[in-house]
ZAMARGU-4260 file (C-alpha; in steps of 0.2 Angstrom, whole numbers, plus 5000, padded with zeros to 4 digits):
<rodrens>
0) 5202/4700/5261 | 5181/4702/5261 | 5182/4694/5278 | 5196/4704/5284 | 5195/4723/5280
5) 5182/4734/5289 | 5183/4753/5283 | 5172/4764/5296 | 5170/4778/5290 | 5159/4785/5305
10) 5154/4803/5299 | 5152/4815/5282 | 5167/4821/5275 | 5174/4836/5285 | 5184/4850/5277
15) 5201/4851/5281 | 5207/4863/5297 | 5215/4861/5313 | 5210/4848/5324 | 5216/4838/5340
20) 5215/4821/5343 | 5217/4812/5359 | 5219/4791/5359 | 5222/4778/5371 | 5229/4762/5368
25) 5232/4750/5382 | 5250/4744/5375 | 5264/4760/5374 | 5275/4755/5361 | 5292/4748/5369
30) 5304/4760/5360 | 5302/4771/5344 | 5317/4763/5336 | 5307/4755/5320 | 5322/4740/5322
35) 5322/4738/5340 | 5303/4733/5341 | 5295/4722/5330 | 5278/4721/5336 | 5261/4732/5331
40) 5263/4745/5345 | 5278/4750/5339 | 5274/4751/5321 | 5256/4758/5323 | 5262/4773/5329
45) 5279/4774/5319 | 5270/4771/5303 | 5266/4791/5307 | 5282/4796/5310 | 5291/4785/5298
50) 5289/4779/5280 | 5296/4765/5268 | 5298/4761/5252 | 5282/4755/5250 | 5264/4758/5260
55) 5249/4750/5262 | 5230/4758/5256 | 5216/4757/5265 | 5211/4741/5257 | 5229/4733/5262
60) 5234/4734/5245 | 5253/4739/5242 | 5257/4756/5234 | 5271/4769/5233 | 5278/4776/5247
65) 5298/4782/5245 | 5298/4774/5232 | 5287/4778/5216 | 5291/4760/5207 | 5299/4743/5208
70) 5301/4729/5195 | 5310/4714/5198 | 5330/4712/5191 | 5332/4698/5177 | 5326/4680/5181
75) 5322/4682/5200 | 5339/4690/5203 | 5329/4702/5213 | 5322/4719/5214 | 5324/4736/5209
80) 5316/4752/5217 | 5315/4768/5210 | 5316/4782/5223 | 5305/4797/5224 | 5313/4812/5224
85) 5313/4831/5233 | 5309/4822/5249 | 5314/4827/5266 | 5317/4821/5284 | 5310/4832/5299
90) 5327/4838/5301 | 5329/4844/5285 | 5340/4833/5277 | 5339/4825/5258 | 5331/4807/5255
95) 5344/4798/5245 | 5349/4781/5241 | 5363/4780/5254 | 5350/4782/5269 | 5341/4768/5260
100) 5358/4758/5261 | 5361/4762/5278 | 5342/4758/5282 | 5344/4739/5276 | 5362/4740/5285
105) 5353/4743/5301 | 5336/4731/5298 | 5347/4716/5295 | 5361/4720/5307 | 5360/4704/5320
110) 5356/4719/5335 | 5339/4722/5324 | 5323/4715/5328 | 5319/4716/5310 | 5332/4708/5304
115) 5324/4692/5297 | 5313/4701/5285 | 5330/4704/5276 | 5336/4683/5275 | 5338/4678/5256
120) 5345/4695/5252 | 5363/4694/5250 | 5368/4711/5243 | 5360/4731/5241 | 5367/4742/5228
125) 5364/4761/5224 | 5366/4762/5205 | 5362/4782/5209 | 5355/4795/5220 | 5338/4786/5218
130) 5339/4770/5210 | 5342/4756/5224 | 5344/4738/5219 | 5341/4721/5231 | 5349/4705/5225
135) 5342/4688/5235 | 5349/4672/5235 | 5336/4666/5226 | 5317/4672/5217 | 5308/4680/5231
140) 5291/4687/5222 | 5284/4692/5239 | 5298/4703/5244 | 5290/4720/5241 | 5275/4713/5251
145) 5287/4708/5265 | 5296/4724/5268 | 5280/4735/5268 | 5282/4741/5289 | 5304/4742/5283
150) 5305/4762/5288 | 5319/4773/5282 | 5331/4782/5295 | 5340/4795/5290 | 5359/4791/5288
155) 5370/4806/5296 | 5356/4809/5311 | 5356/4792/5315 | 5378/4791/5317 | 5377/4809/5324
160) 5369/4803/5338 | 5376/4787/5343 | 5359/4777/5334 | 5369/4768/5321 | 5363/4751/5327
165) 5348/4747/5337 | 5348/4742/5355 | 5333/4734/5361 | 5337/4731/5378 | 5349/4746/5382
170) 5342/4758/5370 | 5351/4775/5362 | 5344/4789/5355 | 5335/4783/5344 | 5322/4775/5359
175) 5316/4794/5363 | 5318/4801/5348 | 5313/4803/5328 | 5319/4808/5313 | 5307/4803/5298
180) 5298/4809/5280 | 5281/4805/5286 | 5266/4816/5291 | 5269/4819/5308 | 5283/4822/5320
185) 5286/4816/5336 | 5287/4831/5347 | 5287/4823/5366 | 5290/4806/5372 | 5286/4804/5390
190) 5286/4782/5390 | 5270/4776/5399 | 5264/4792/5400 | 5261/4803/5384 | 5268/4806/5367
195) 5264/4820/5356 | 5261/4820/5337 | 5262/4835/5327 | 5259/4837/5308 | 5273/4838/5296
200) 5273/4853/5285 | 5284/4848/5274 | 5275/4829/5270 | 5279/4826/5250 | 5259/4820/5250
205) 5242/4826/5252 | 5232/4812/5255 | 5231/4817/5273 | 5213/4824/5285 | 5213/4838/5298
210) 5222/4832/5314 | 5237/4844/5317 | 5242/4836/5333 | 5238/4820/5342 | 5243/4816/5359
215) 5243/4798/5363 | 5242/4792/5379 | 5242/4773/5388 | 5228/4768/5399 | 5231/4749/5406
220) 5214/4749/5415 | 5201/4746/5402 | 5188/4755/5413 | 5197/4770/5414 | 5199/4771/5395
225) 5179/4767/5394 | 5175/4782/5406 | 5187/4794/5397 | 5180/4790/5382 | 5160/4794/5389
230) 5165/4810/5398 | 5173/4817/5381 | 5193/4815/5390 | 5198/4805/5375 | 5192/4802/5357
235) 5197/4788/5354 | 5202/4771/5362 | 5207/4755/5358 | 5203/4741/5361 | 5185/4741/5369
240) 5183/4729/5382 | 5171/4716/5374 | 5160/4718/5389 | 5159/4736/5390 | 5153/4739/5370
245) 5137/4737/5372 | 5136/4751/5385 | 5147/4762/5374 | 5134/4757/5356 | 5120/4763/5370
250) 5129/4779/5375 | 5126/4796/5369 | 5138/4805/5359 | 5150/4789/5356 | 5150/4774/5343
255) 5159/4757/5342 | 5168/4752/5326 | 5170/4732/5326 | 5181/4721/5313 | 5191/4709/5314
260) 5210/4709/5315 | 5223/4698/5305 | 5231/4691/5319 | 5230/4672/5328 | 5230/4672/5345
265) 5240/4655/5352 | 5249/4647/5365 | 5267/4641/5362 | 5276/4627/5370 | 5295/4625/5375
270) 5300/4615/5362 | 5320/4613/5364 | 5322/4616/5383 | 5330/4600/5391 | 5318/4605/5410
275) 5305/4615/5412 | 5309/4631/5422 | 5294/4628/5435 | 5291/4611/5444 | 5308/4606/5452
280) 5309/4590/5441 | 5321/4586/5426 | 5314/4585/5410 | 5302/4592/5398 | 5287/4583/5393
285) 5282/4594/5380 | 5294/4586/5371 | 5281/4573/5368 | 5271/4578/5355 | 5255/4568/5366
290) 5257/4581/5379 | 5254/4594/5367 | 5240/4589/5360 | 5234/4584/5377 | 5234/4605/5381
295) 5225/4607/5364 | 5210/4595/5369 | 5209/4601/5387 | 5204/4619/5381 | 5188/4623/5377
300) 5188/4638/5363 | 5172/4639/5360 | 5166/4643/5379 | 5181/4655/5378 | 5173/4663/5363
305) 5156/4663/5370 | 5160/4668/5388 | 5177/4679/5387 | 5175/4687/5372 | 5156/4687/5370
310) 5155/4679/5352 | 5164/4694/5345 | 5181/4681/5339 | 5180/4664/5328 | 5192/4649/5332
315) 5208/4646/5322 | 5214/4632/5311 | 5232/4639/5310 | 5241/4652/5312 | 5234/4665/5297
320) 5215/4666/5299 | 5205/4663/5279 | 5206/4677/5267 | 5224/4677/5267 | 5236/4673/5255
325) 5242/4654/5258 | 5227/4648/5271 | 5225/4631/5270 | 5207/4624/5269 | 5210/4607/5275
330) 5213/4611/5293 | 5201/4608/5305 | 5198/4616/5323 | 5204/4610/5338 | 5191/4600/5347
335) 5189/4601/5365 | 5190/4582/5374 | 5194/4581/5393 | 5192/4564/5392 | 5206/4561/5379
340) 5217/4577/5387 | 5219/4565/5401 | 5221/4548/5391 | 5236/4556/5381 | 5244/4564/5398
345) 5244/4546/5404 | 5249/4536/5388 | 5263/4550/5388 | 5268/4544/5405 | 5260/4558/5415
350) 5244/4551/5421 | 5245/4564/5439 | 5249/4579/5424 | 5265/4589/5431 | 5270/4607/5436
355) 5275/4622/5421 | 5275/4639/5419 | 5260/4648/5412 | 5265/4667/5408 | 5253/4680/5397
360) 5251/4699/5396 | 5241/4707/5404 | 5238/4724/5394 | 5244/4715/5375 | 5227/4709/5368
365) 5211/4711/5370 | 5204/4701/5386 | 5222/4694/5386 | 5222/4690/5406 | 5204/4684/5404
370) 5208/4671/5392 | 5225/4664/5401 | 5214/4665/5417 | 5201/4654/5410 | 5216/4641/5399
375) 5224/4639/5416 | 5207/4634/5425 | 5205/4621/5407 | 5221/4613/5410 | 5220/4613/5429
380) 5203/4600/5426 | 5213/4589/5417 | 5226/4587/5431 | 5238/4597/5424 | 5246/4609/5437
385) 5250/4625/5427 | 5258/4642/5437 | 5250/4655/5429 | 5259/4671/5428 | 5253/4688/5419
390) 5262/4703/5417 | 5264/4720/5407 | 5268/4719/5389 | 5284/4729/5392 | 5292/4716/5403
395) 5285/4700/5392 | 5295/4699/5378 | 5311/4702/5388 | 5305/4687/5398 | 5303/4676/5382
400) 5318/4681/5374 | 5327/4675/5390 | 5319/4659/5391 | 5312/4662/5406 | 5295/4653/5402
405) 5287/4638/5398 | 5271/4638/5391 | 5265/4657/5385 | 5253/4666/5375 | 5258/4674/5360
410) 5246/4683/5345 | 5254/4686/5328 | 5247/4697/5314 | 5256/4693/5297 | 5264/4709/5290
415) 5264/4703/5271 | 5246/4695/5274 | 5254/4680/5268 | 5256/4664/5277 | 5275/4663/5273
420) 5277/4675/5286 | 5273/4666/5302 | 5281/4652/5294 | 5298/4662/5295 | 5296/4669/5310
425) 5288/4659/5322 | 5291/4641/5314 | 5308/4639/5305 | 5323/4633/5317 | 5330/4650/5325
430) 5346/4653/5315 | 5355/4671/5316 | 5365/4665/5301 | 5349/4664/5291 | 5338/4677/5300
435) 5324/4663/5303 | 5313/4661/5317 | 5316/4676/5327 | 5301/4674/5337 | 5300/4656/5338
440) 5302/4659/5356 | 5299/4640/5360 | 5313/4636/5348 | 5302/4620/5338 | 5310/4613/5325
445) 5303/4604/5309 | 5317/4597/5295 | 5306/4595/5281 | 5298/4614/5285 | 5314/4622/5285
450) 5318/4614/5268 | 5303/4619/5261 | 5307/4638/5266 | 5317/4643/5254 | 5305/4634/5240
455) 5289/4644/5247 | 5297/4662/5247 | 5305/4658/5229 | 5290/4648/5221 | 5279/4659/5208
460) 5268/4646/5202 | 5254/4648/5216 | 5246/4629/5215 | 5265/4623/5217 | 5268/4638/5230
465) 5250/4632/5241 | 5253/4614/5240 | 5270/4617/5248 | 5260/4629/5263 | 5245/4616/5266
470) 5263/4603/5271 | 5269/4614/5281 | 5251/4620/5290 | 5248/4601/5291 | 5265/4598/5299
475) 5261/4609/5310 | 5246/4606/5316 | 5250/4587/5316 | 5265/4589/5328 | 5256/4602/5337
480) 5267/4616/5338 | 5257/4628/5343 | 5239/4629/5349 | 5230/4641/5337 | 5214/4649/5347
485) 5205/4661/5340 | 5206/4675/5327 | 5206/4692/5337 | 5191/4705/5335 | 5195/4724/5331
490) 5185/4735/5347 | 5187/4752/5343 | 5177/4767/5353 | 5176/4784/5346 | 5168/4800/5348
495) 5154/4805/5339 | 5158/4814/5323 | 5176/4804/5321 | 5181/4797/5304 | 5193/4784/5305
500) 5199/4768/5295 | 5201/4751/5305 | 5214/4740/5297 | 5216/4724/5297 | 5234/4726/5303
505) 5226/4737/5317 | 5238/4753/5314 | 5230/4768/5319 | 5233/4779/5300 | 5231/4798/5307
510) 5233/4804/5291 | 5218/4797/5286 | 5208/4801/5301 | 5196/4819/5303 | 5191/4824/5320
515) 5175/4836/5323 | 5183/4854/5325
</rodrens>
């Protein structure tokens, strides 16, 4: 994790009082239902507001949370949590076992976005008001790790008001509204606009600085952000436009924090569709394996690097970047060979290219539009015809789960830090039965990985558990199912005098964050 973690702690220690802090992200959070959204917008600010069994420190390192223990049950049977007790929800109601119950209920129901964090767990048991137990199918010694963003919903509000299941494309009550145990409550939702944070009185911890109230607010257009940021509007924003940070390092009165995030940024292919949904021809050519690696060679990451994002990012292998848990060392960067791009087009029986959709966000990642502008050019000069599409955040995963794409962009930060976890959600055959490969958006589909799924999430021997994850990364990078490009940077801007820690997950912890008085 050496590589990963950058901690900015950007002044002295300020004493604790009542402070405001005003943030700007580019990507509002889709919903504040923590099942109906399973990305980092969502859980960066819910994380606040919400709280699970288990937290992560400031070094990514797992601790209590509502729970003040866990130990596993008999020979892998599974695990048993130990619940902290005398803690509250906003609303006043009693933490207990059966919220937890109706928690896992909700996370696993099919209508949940989370629900494959729950596959392998085949039953939950209260044995008393704070004792919970989780049984898996089989030894699963990564599971505390895995449900580390799981957050707890409060049993009676949620059926009260009609929030029993998550809707992700309908929404309920739950969408605009929050009833957690964490430091701060939610008290305005305005979506695209504004949403207002106050602190939590009755928080059961202390660990927490001196913002009282944060009001967070999305800004699409970077240079907005940068100039709200230099006039003193805002305190911080995130990210920084690559090309703007060395203005804001030269700036009075503002500083840049710099990292780098745990997440891949790729493209995806459509793997099981029988046509493309661009061109006006039958077929899919992606289905060749030739064509796929033929977009791999016709895209030069290093002058993407270099030009887009200004040497601030390293190319990917894979899809975890090194550091984490299950990298495999024997992967090699992609190269860039027009020359050979074209030769596999032609073997592959597509020597004039052909016509596919090209969709990416537009306000997701950092210089996302930038990059997909510049891969669209790349695979243009090697006489593919691309039609390139961007759009905002809030529309794109709608448009992906509807199968309404070809080729798209997609970046993935691993929640366990583990490389199980893109395995399982973006490269296991899509199952609802199983709860696997809820993201794989592409639908690609390997035999031997999925066998070997079950054998990485149950294996405790960890030269037996790698050897089983460098197959896997080597089948997929030998079938090419996706393009891994490059490991995204972390671009903060602040206000003088701001002390903040930059997580490798890129949540934004307020607890942990003073702001000059």
């Amino acid at each position: 994790m050496k590589t990963i973690l950058t901690a900015a702690l950007l002044a002295v220690a300020l004493p604790a009082g009542a402070a405001e802090l005003r943030f700007a992200t580019t990507s509002d959070p889709t919903t504040l239902d923590p099942n109906a959204g399973n990305s980092a917008p969502v859980f960066s600010l819910l994380i606040n507001v919400y709280e699970g069994l288990v937290r992560r420190d400031r070094d990514m390192k797992l601790e209590p949370s509502l729970a003040t223990a866990w130990e596993p049950i008999g020979a892998g049977e599974g695990w048993r949590f130990t619940l902290r007790e005398g803690v509250t929800f906003h609303g006043g109601q009693d933490f207990t076992a059966e919220d937890v119950i109706f928690s896992y209920e909700r996370g696993s129901a099919p209508e949940s976005d989370t629900s494959s964090w729950f596959a392998g767990v085949e039953r939950v048991e209260a044995v008393d008001d704070y004792t919970v137990e989780f049984y898996t199918t089989e030894p699963n010694p990564i599971f505390p790790d895995s449900i580390a963003n799981w957050m707890m919903l409060d049993k009676g509000w949620a059926e009260e008001n009609d929030a029993a299941l998550p809707s992700i494309e309908q929404g309920n009550f739950a969408t605009l509204n929050t009833n957690g145990t964490g430091p701060y409550m939610v008290t305005e939702r305005q979506p695209g606009l504004k949403t207002t944070l106050v602190a939590f009185d009755g928080w059961w911890d202390d660990d927490i600085g001196n913002v009282t109230e944060a009001v967070y607010q999305p800004v699409q257009n970077s240079a907005t952000a940068v100039a709200a940021l230099l006039s003193g509007e805002l305190d911080l924003i995130e990210p920084v436009p690559i090309q703007d940070a060395a203005r804001i390092e030269q700036s009075d009165g503002v500083d840049v924090i710099r990292g780098i995030e745990a997440r891949v940024i790729m493209l995806g292919f459509p793997h099981d569709a029988e046509n493309l949904i661009a061109g006006g021809e039958e077929g899919n050519p992606f289905k060749d394996v030739r064509v796929r690696q033929a977009v791999a060679h016709a895209i030069n990451i290093p002058a993407i690097l270099q030009t887009v994002m200004r040497g601030s990012a390293e190319q990917a292998t894979q899809l975890i970047g090194p550091g984490l848990r299950g990298y495999s060392e024997n992967i090699a960067p992609g190269t860039y060979d027009p020359d050979l791009a074209r030769q596999l087009l032609a073997e592959a029986g597509y020597p004039d290219g052909f016509a596919f959709s090209l969709k990416c966000t537009n306000d997701r990642y950092l210089n996302d539009e930038a990059v997909c502008t510049a891969i669209n050019a790349m695979l243009a000069q090697v006489g593919l015809k691309p039609l390139y599409e961007s759009m905002p955040v809030a529309n794109y995963w709608t448009t992906l789960r509807a199968e309404d794409h070809d080729m798209y962009l997609l970046g993935w930060s691993p929640g366990t830090f583990d490389a199980e976890h893109p395995l399982r959600f973006l490269v296991a055959t899509p199952n609802e039965e199983t709860k696997m490969g809820s993201w794989n958006f592409g639908g690609f589909s390997n035999a031997r990985i999925d066998e070997l799924m079950p054998m990485i999430q149950s294996e405790i021997d960890e030269p037996k558990r790698q050897a089983m994850l460098d197959e896997a990364n080597r089948i997929m990078a030998d079938e090419q199912a996706y393009v891994p490009l490059y490991i995204q940077p972390l671009v903060w801007g602040v206000k003088e005098g701001v002390e903040v820690v930059q997580r490798p997950d890129n949540f934004l912890v307020l607890r942990w964050m003073n702001v000059p008085e």
